[in-house]
C-alpha positions as CSV (number, residue, x, y, z in Angstrom):
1,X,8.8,19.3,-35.1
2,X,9.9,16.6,-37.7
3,X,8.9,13.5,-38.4
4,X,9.3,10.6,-41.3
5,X,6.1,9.6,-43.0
6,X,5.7,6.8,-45.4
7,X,3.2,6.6,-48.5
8,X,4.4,3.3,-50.5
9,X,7.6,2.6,-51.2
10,X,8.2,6.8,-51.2
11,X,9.2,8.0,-47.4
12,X,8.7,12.0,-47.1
13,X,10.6,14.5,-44.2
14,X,7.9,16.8,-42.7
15,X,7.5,19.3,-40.3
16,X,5.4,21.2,-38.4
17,X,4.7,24.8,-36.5
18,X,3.9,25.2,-33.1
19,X,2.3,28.4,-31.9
20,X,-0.3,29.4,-29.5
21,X,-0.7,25.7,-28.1
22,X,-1.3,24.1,-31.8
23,X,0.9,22.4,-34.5
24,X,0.4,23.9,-37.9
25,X,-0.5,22.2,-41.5
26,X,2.6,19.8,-42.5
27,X,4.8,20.9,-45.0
28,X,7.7,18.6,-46.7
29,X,10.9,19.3,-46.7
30,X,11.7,16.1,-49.6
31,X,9.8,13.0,-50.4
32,X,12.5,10.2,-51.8
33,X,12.2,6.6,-52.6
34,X,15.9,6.0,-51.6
35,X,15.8,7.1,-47.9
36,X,17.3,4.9,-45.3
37,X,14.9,5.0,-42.3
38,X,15.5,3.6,-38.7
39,X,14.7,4.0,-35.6
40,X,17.9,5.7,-33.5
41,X,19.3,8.1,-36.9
42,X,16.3,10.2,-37.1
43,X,16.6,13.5,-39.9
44,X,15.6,17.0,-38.4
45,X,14.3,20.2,-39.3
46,X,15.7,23.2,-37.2
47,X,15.0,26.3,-37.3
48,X,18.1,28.8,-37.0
49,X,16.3,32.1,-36.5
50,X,15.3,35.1,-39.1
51,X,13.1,32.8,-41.4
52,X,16.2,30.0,-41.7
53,X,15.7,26.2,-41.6
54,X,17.8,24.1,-41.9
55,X,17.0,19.9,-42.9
56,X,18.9,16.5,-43.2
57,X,18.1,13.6,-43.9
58,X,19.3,9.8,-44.5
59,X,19.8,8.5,-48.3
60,X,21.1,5.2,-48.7
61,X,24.9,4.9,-50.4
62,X,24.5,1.2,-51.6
63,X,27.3,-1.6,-50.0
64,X,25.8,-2.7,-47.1
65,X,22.5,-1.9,-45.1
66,X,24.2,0.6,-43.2
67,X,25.3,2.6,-45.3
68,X,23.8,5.8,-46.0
69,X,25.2,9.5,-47.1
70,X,23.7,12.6,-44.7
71,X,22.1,15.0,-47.3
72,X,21.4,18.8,-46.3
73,X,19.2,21.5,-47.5
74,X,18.4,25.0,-46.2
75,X,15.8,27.6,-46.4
76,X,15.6,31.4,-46.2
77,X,12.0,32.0,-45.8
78,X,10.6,29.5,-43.1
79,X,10.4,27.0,-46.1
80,X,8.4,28.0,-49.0
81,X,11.7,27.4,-50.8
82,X,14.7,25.3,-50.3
83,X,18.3,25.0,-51.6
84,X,19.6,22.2,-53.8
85,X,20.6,19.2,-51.9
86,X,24.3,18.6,-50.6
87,X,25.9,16.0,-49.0
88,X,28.2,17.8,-46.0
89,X,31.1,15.2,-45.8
90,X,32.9,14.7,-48.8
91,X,35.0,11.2,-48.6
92,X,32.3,9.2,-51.4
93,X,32.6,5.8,-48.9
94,X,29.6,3.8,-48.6
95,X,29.7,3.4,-44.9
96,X,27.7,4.8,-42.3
97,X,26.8,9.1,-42.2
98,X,24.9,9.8,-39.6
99,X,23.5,10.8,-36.0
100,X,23.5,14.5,-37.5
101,X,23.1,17.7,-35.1
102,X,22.8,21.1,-36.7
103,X,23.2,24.5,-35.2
104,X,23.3,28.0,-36.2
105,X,26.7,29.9,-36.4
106,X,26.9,33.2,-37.9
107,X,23.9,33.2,-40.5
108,X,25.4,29.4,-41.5
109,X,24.0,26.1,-40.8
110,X,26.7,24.0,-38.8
111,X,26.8,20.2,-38.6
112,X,28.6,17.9,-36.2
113,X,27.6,14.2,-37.3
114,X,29.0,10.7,-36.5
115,X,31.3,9.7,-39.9
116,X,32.2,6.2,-40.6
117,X,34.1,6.2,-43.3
118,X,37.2,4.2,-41.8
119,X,35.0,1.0,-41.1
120,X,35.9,0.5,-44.7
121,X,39.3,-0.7,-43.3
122,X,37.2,-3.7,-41.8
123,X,40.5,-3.8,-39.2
124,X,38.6,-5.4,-36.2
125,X,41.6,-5.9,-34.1
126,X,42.5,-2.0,-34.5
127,X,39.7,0.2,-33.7
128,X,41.8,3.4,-34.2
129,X,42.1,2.6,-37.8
130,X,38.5,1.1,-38.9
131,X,36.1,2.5,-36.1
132,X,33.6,5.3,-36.3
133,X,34.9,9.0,-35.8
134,X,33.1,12.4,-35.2
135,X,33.4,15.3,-38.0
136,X,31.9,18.6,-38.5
137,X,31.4,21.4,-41.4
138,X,29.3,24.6,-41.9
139,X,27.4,25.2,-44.8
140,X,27.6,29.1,-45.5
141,X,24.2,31.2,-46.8
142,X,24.7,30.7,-50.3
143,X,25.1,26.8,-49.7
144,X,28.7,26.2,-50.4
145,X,30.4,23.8,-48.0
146,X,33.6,24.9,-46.0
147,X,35.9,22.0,-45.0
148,X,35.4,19.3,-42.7
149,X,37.3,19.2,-39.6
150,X,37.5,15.8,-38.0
151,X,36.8,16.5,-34.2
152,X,37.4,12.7,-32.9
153,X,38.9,10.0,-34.3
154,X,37.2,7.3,-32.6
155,X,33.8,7.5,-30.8
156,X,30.5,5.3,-30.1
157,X,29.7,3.8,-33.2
158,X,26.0,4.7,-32.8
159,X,25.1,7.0,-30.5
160,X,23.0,10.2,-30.7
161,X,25.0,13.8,-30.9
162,X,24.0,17.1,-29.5
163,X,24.7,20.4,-29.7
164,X,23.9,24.1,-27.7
165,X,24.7,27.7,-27.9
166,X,26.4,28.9,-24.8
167,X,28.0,32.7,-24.3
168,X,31.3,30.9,-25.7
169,X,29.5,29.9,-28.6
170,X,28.6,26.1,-29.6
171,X,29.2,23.3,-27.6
172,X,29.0,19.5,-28.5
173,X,28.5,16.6,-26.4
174,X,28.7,12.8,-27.3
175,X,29.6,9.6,-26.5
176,X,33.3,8.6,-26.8
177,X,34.9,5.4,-27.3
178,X,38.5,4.6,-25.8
179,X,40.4,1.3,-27.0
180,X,40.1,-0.2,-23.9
181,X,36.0,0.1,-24.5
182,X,34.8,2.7,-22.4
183,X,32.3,4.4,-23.6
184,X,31.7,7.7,-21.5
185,X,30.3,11.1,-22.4
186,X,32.8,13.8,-24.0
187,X,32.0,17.5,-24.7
188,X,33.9,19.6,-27.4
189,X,33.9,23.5,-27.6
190,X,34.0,25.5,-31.0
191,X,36.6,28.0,-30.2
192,X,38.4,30.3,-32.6
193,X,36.4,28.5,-35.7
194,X,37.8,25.2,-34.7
195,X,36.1,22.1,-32.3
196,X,38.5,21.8,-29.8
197,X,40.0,18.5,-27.9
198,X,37.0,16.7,-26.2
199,X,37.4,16.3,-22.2
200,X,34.8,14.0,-20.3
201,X,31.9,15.2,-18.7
202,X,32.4,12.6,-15.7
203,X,34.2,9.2,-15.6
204,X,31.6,6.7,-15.7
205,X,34.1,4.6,-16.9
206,X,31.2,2.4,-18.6
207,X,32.8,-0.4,-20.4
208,X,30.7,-1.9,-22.9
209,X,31.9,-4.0,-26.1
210,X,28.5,-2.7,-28.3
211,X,27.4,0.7,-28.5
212,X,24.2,1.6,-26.2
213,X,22.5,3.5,-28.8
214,X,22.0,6.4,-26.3
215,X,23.1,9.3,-26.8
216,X,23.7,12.9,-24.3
217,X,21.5,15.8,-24.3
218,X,22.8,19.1,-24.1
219,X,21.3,22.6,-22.9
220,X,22.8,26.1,-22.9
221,X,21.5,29.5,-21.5
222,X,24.5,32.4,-21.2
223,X,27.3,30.6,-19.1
224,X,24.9,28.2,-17.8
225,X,25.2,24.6,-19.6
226,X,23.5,21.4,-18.9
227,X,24.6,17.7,-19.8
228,X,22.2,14.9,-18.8
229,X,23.1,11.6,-20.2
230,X,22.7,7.6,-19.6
231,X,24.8,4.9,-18.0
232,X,24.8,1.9,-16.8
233,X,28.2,1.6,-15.7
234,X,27.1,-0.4,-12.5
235,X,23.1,0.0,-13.1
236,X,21.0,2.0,-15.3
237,X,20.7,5.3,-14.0
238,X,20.2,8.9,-16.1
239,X,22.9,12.0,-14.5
240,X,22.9,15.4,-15.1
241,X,25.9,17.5,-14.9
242,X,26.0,21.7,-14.8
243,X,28.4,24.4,-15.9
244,X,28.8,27.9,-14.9
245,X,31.4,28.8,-17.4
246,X,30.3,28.2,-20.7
247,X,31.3,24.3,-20.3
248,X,34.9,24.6,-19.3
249,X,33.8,22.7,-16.4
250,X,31.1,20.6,-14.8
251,X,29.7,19.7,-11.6
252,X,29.8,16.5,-10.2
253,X,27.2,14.4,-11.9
254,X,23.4,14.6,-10.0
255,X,21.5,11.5,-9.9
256,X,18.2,11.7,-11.6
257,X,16.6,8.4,-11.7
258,X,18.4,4.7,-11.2
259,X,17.0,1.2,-12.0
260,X,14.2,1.4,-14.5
261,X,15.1,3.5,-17.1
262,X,16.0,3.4,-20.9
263,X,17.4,6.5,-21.2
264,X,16.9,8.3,-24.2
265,X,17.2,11.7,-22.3
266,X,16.7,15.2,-23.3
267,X,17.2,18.6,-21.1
268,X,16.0,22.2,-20.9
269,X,17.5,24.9,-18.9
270,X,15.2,27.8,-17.5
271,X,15.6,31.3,-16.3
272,X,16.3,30.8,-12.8
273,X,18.7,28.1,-13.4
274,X,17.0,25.2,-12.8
275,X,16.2,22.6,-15.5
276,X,14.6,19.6,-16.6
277,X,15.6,16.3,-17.9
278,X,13.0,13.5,-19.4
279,X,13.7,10.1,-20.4
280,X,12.0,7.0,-21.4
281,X,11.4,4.2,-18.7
282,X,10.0,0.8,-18.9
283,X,8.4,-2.4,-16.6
284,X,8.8,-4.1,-19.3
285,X,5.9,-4.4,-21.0
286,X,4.2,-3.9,-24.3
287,X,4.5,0.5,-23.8
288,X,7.0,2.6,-21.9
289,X,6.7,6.0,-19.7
290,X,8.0,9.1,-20.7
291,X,9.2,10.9,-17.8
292,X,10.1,14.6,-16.7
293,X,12.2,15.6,-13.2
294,X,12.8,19.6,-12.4
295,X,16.5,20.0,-11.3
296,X,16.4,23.1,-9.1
297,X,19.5,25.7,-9.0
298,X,20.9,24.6,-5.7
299,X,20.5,21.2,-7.3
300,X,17.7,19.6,-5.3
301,X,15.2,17.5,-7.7
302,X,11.6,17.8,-7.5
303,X,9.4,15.0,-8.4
304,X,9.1,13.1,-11.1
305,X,6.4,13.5,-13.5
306,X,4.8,10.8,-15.7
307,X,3.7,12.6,-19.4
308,X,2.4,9.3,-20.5
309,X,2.8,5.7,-20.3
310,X,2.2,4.8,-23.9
311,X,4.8,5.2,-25.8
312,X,7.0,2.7,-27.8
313,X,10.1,1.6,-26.0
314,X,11.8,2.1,-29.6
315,X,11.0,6.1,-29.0
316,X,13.4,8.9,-28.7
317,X,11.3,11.2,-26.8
318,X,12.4,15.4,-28.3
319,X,11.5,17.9,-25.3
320,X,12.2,22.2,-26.1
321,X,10.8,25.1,-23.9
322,X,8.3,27.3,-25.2
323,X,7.6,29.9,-23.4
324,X,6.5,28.7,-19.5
325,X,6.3,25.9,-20.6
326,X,7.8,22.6,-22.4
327,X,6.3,20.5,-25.5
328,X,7.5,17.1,-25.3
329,X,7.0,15.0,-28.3
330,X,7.5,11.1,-28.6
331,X,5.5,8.1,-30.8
332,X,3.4,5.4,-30.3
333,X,1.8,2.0,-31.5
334,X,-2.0,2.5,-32.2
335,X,-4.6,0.1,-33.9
336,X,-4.1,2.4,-37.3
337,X,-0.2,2.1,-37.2
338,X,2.7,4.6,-35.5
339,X,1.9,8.3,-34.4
340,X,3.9,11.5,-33.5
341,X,2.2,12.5,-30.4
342,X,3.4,15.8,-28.1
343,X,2.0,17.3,-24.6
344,X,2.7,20.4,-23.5
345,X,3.8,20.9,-19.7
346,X,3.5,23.8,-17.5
347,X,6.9,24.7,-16.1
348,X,5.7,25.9,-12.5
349,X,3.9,22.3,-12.5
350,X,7.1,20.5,-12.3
């Protein structure tokens, strides 16, 4: 687990082990005095198997508030030493770089990251030529960059991106952004060492002038793929839709929870094909729940499960499977200022 930690002006990128039911001594990844910090564009740590991690973070560009490069760094032996620091896109705009999912492909580091180097054009009337598109590059063992591919050339200006590993290989999911403002979920395929044209997960057909700021979750095991995402299309509700094929299809969307929710979803896929999605909720007051829901393989849903009901309605709540069982991580507000807090979760409990 990651998180941002402040000491002064000087913000640092940290991380954490889990193992045997406790989080490890922090480590840092980089401490900088130039990071650009908010609330949505969080940086990561992954790990990528064999002793590799892989980080990004936010640096800001100068121009305006929101802009801010993505800079990337790997490591080769769980982080006792990382490479210099690169920046994966390669235009030099200061505009917005961002929203950054990373995933491992072949002993590289691959990114997928929300670009917005055409909002330079400042053409408001014309979103195809100044709005925010979705690119990706893979940053090989011995740190060079390979080219960017532009995957989309005009999605959500601001909402989170997600990546899994099915059978087929990587699959991306995000939300997209038509001219006529409707803002549904798309999902991309890396085929043949190129992202391939998006198709919709469902039509939602969610038409909203601003974007949400809440983005899909994605979860692969084999052929088996997961997609749970947020909509308020006619209310706020959180779906989940499955694929059998690697994510050349999906299911009709499943319901998981409608009326008080924030989204902000995550999703986990287990052995026997069920899975689980959590999101945040709120009765709008001070804190908001953090929620969980099993999705069985014939997809009846089990009941849902508070974690807590204290965390900030500002959290993105991270949830991963470990072992039998899931570690579900979000923050809250306490007398001595923010917190990472996590709970584990005992899969046959759900």
């Amino acid at each position: 687990m990651s998180w941002l930690q402040a000491d002064g002006e000087s913000v640092a990128l940290r991380y954490s082990h889990y193992k045997d039911g406790r989080w490890s001594a922090a480590a840092t990844v980089i401490e900088d005095d130039n990071m650009f910090v908010n609330w949505a564009d969080f940086p990561s740590v992954v790990p990528l198997g064999d002793r590799h991690l892989a980080a990004h973070w936010l640096r800001r560009s100068g121009g305006e508030w929101y802009s801010y490069d993505t800079v990337f760094r790997q490591s080769f032996d769980n982080g006792a030493t990382w490479s210099s620091p690169l920046l994966p896109h390669t235009d030099g705009t200061p505009t917005e770089h961002g929203f950054v999912s990373i995933y491992p492909i072949n002993g590289s580091a691959g990114l997928v990251w929300l670009d917005g180097r055409k909002m330079q054009n400042e053409v408001m009337d014309d979103p195809t030529s100044s709005g925010m598109t979705l690119r990706a590059a893979i940053v090989a063992g011995d740190n060079a960059l390979q080219a960017e591919q532009l995957v989309d050339d005009l999605i959500c200006d601001c909402c989170q991106t997600d990546v899994a590993i099915a059978t087929s290989g990587p699959i991306a999911v995000y939300r997209d952004r038509s001219t006529d403002e409707i803002r549904d979920i798309h999902v991309t395929r890396f085929v043949d060492g190129k992202w391939q044209i998006a198709k919709p997960v469902a039509s939602d057909d969610w038409k909203i002038a601003g974007c949400p700021v809440n983005g899909p979750s994605i979860s692969a095991d084999g052929n088996t793929v997961a997609i749970a995402w947020f909509t308020a299309a006619k209310s706020p509700l959180v779906n989940v839709a499955i694929s059998t094929d690697s994510g050349e299809s999906f299911s009709e969307p499943i319901e998981i929870v409608r009326g008080e929710t924030l989204g902000r979803v995550a999703t986990v896929i287990f052995d026997d094909g069920s899975l689980a999605v959590s999101w945040l909720a709120s009765d709008n007051t001070s804190s908001s729940s953090v929620n969980i829901r099993r999705v069985m393989h014939d997809a009846t849903l089990g009941p849902i499960h508070v974690v807590t009901n204290a965390a900030t309605a500002m959290s993105v709540p991270q949830m991963v499977r470990v072992n039998t069982e899931l570690v579900i991580a979000w923050t809250e507000t306490k007398d001595d200022g923010a917190h990472v807090v996590s709970a584990s979760v005992a899969i046959d409990s759900l």
